[in-house]
C-alpha positions in Angstrom: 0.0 0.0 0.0 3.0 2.3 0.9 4.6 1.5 -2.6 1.3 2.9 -4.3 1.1 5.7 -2.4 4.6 6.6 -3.3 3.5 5.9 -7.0 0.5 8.2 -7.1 3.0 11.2 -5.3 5.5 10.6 -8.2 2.9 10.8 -10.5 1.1 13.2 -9.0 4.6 15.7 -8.8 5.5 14.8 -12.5 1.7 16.0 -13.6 2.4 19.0 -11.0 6.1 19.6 -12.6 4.3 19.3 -16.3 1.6 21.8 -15.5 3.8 24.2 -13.7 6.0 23.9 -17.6 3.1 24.3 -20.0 2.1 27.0 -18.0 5.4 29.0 -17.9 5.9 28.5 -21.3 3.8 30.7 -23.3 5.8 33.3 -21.9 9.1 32.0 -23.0 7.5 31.0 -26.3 5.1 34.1 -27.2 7.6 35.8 -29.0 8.2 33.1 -31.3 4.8 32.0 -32.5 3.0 35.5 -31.8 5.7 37.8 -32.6 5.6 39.8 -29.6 5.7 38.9 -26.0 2.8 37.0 -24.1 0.3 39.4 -22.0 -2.2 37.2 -20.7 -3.9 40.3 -19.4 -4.1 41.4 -23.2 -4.9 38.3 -24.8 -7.6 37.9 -22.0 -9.5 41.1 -22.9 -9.4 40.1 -26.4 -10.8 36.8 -25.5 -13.6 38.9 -23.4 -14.3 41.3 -25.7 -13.0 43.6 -22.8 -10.0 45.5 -24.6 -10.3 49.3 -23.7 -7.8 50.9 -25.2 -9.3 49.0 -28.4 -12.6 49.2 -29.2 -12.4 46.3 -31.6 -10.8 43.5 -30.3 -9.6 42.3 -34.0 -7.4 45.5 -34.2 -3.6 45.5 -33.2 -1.9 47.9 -32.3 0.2 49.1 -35.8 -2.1 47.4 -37.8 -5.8 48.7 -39.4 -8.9 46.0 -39.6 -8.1 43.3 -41.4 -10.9 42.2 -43.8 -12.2 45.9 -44.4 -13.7 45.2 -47.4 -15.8 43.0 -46.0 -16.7 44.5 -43.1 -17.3 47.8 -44.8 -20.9 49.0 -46.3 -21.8 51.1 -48.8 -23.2 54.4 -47.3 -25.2 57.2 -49.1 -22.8 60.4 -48.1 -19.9 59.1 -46.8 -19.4 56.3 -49.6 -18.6 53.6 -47.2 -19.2 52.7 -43.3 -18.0 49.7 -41.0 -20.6 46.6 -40.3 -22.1 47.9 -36.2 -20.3 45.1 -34.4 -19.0 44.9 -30.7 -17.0 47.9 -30.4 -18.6 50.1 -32.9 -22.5 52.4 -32.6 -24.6 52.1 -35.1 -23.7 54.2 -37.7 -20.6 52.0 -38.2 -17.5 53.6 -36.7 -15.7 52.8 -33.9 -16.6 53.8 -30.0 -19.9 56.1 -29.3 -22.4 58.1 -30.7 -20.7 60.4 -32.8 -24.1 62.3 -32.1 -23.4 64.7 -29.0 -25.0 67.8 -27.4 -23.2 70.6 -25.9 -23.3 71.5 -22.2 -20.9 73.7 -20.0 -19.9 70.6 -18.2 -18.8 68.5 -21.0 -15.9 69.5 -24.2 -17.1 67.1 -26.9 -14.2 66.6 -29.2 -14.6 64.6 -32.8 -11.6 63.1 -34.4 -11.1 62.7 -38.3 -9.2 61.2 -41.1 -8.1 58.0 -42.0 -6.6 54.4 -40.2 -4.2 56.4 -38.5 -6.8 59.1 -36.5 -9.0 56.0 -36.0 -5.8 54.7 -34.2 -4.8 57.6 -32.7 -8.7 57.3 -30.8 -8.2 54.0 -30.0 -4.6 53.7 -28.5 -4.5 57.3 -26.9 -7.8 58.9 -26.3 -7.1 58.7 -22.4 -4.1 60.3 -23.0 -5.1 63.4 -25.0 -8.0 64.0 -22.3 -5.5 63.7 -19.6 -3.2 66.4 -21.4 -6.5 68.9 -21.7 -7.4 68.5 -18.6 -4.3 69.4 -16.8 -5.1 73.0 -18.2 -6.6 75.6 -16.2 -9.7 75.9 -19.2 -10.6 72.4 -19.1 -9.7 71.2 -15.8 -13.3 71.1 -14.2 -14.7 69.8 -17.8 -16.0 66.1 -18.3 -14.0 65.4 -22.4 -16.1 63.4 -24.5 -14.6 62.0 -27.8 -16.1 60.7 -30.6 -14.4 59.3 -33.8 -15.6 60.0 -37.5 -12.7 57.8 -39.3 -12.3 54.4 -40.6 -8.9 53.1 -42.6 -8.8 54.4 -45.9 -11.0 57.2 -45.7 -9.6 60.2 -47.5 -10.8 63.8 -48.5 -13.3 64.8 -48.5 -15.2 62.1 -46.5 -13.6 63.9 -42.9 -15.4 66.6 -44.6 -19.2 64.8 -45.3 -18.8 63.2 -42.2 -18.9 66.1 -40.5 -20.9 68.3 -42.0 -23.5 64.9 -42.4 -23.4 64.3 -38.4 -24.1 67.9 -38.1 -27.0 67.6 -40.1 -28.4 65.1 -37.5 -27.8 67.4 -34.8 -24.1 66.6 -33.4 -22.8 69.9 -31.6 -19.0 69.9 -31.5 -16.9 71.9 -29.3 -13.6 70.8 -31.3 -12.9 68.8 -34.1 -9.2 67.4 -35.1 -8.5 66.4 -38.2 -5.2 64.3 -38.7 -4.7 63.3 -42.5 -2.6 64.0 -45.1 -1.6 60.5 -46.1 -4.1 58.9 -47.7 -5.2 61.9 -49.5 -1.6 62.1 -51.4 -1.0 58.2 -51.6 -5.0 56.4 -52.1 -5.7 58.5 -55.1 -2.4 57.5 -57.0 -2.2 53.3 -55.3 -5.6 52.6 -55.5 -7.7 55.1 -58.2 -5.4 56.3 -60.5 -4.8 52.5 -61.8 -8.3 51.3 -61.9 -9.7 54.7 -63.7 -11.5 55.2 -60.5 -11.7 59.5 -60.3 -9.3 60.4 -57.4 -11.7 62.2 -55.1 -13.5 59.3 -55.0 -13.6 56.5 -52.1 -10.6 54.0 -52.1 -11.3 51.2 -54.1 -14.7 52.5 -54.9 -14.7 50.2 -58.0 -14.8 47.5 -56.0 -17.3 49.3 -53.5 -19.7 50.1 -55.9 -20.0 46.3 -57.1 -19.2 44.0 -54.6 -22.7 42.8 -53.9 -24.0 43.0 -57.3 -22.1 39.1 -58.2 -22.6 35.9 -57.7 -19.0 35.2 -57.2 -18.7 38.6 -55.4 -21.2 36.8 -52.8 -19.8 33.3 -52.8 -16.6 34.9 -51.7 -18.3 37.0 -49.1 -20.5 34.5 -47.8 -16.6 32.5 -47.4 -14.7 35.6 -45.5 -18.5 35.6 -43.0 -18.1 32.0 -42.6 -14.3 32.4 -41.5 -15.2 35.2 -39.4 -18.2 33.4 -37.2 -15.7 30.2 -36.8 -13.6 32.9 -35.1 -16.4 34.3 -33.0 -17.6 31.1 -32.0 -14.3 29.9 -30.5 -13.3 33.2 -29.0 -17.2 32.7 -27.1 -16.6 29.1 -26.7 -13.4 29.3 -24.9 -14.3 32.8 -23.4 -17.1 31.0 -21.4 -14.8 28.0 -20.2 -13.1 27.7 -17.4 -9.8 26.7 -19.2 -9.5 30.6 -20.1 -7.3 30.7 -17.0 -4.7 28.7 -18.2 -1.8 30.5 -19.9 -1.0 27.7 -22.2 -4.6 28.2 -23.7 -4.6 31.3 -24.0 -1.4 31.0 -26.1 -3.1 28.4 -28.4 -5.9 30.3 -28.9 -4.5 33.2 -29.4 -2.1 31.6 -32.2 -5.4 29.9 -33.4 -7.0 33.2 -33.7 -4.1 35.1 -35.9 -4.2 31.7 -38.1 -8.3 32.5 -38.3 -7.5 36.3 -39.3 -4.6 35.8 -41.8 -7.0 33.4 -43.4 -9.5 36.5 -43.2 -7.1 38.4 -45.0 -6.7 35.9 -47.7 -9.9 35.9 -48.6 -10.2 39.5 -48.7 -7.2 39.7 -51.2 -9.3 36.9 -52.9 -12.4 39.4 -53.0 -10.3 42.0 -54.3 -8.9 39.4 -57.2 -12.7 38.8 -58.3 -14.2 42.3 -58.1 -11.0 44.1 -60.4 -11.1 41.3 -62.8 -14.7 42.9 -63.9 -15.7 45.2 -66.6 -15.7 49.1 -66.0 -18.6 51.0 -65.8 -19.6 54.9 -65.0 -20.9 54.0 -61.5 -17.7 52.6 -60.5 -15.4 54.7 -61.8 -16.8 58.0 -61.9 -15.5 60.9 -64.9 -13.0 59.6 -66.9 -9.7 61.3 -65.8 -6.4 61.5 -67.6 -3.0 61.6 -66.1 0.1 62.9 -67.9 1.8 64.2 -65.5 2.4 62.8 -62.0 3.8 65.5 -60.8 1.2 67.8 -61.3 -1.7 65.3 -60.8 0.3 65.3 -56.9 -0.5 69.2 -56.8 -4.2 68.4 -57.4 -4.6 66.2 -54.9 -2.5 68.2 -52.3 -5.2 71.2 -53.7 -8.1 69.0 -52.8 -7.0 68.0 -49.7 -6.3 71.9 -48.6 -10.0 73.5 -50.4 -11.4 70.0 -48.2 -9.9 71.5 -44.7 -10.9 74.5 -45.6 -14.8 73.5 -45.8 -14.5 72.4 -42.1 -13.2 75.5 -41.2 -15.9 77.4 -42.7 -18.1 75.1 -40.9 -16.7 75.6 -37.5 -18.0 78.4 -38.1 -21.4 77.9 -38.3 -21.2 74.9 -35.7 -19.5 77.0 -33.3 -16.3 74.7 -33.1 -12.8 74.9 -32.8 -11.0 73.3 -35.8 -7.4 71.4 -35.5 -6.1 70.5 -38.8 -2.3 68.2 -38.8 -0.9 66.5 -41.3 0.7 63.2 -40.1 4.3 62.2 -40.7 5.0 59.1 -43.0 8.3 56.9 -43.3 8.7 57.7 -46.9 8.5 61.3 -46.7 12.6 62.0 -47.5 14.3 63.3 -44.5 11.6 63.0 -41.9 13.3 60.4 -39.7 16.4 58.6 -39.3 14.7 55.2 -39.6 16.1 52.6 -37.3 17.1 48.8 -38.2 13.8 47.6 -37.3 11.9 50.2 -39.0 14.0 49.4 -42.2 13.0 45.5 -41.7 9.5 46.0 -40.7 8.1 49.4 -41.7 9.8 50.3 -44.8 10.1 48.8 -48.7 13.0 48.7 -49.8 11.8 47.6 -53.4 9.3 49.4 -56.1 6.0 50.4 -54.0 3.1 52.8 -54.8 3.0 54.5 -51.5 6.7 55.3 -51.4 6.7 57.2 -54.1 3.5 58.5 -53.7 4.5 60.2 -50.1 7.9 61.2 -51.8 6.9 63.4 -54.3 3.7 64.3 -52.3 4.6 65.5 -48.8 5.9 68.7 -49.6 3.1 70.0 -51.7 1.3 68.6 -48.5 3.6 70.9 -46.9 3.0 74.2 -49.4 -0.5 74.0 -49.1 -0.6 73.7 -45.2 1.5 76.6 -44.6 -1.4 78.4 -46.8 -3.9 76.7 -44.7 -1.9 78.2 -42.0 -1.7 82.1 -43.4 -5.1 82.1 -43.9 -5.6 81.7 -40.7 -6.7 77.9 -40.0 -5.1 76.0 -36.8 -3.1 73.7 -39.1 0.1 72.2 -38.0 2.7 70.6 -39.5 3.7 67.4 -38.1 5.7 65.5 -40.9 8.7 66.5 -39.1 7.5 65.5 -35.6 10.7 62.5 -35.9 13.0 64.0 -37.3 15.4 63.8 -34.5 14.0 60.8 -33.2 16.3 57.6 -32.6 13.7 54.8 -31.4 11.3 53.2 -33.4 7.6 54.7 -34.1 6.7 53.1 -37.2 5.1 49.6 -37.0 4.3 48.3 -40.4 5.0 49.6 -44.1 1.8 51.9 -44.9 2.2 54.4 -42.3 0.8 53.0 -38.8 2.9 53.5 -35.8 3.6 51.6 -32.6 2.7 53.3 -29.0 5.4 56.1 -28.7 4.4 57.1 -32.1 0.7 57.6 -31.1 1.6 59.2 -28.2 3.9 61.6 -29.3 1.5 62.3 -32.0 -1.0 63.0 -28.9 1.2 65.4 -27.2 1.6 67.6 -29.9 -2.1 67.9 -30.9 -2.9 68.4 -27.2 -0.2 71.2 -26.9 -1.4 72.5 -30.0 -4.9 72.8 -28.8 -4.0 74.1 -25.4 -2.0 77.3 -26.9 -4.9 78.3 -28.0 -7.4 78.5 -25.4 
């Protein structure tokens, strides 16, 4: 009897020993298989649909929704809109009612722009309100911020937002519009070579069609049949009691990124199907010629100044105050001394649309803000934000960046905001 005893402790200690293992290990093996380190806290308010500094929990940070094709709707103003899902109201953009009513108690601030202001929301809103409200003006004042961007919105859709949630009665106390990017780069990557007019949406060809094929829908009906196997066994594990286990956590969190890479797939796949079809006036808008790239640059950076200007004339009629910067980019010449990791992971070395896009872009981006600036609008120049920066802000090779960047990027348009009041 003693003999078995000591057999059930040994196996007992060796189960205790492998246990103790398995669930050390995610954290010496997180970096491998997830490319970063292991956070179970993180990966735990992902699971739980908990994440506050991200509103949805398939965004990470440095990266813009995967699948947005997808997930994005046609919408009568503001050309497209994001599916209402966990994390987003019902008008289809990220965090609350972009509708708000002004009181003496409350500031009610509304970003705008592209992936990068949606980001800038997500990752740092906490931030900028802590930065206002250190100051004497807003110290006693509850800050309420709302978000009117999505990834790949361009000019002028900061502009229709706007003005369109103003229509239904939003009352702003400041609006901030970061942009820039997209408005020199989307026009030339994703219009110019599909004869889609460049003040159009991005990718409005494919927009404008994707749910009038049968194909179109097959491959739709795939990308929502990968993306409720996801739900479910996010909600299946998230309502076990095995979510406590580290080692879980690590496998369904690898699990997960398998699920959303294959998302991503079949959005490229969506793509493939949708530009393979004919042309037609409703997708592509007036027919518009290019010559000359250089000058075709000086329209868009035109646009993108006579849009900002529009929201200034209608802070003026909403009684707002109107923040307009233009966002740095890793391919604008000069603008940062990029380290080795920002070569490897945020930077093409080869041939790539954006690069040279942003290249000869940014300074006519530059001309027309200091205009915006003489004629009196708050517009500030932040391409130049890193130029004597030494660590790493950029995260991928579009024009995200990782937390310093975003709150760096938060400092200034605080400080910006607060020498004026």
């Amino acid at each position: 009897m003693g003999q078995f005893k000591k057999q059930i402790s040994s196996i007992f200690i060796v189960l205790l020993i492998i246990l103790v293992i398995l669930e050390l290990s995610p954290f010496l093996m997180g970096r491998y298989f997830l490319g970063e380190g292991f956070s179970r806290s993180e990966i735990q308010k992902a699971l739980l649909n908990q994440t506050d500094a991200v509103e949805d929990s398939t965004v990470k940070l440095g990266t813009d929704d995967g699948g947005y094709l997808g997930e994005h709707l046609l919408h009568p103003y503001l050309g497209f809109v994001s599916i209402p899902r966990a994390g987003y109201n019902q008008y289809g953009f990220p965090g609350p009612d972009p509708i708000t009513q002004k009181d003496d108690q409350t500031l009610n601030i509304c970003i705008t722009g592209g992936s990068v202001a949606k980001q800038l929301y997500q990752f740092t809103k906490d931030r900028i309100k802590t930065n206002l409200q250190n100051h004497p003006a807003f110290k006693n004042k509850k800050i309420h911020i709302v978000l009117l961007a999505l990834g790949g919105f361009k000019q002028p859709q900061q502009l229709l937002s706007v003005n369109y949630f103003m229509t239904l009665g939003a009352q702003y106390d400041i609006v901030i519009n970061l942009d820039g990017f997209n408005e020199i780069v989307l026009p030339y990557s994703d219009n110019l070579p599909f004869g889609v007019f460049p003040s159009y949406p991005r990718h409005w060809n494919i927009y404008s069609r994707k749910r009038m094929d049968q194909k179109v829908i097959l491959q739709l009906g795939k990308q929502a049949e990968l993306k409720d196997r996801q739900e479910h066994a996010r909600q299946r594990l998230a309502g076990s009691f095995l979510r406590h286990s580290n080692f879980i956590l690590l496998l369904w969190k690898i699990s997960d990124m398998n699920k959303h890479n294959q998302v991503l797939v079949s959005e490229a796949k969506l793509r493939e199907i949708i530009e393979k079809q004919g042309t037609d006036y409703q997708s592509t808008g007036p027919e518009f010629t290019v010559r000359d790239t250089s000058n075709f640059f000086k329209q868009q950076a035109l646009f993108w100044a006579q849009s900002s200007q529009q929201i200034a004339a209608l802070s003026q009629t909403g009684n707002f105050q109107y923040f307009h910067f233009l966002q740095p980019n890793q391919y604008d010449e000069g603008s940062k001394p990029l380290t080795p990791e920002e070569l490897e992971v945020a930077y093409e070395q080869g041939p790539f649309s954006y690069k040279d896009a942003a290249r000869q872009g940014y300074p006519m981006l530059r001309t027309e803000g200091q205009k915006l600036q003489e004629s009196g609008i708050n517009f500030t120049d932040l391409s130049l934000l890193f130029k004597n920066e030494t660590r790493t802000v950029y995260s991928d090779k579009c024009c995200h960046f990782n937390q310093l960047g975003y709150n760096s990027l938060a400092d200034q348009i605080a400080r910006k905001i607060l020498e004026v009041q």
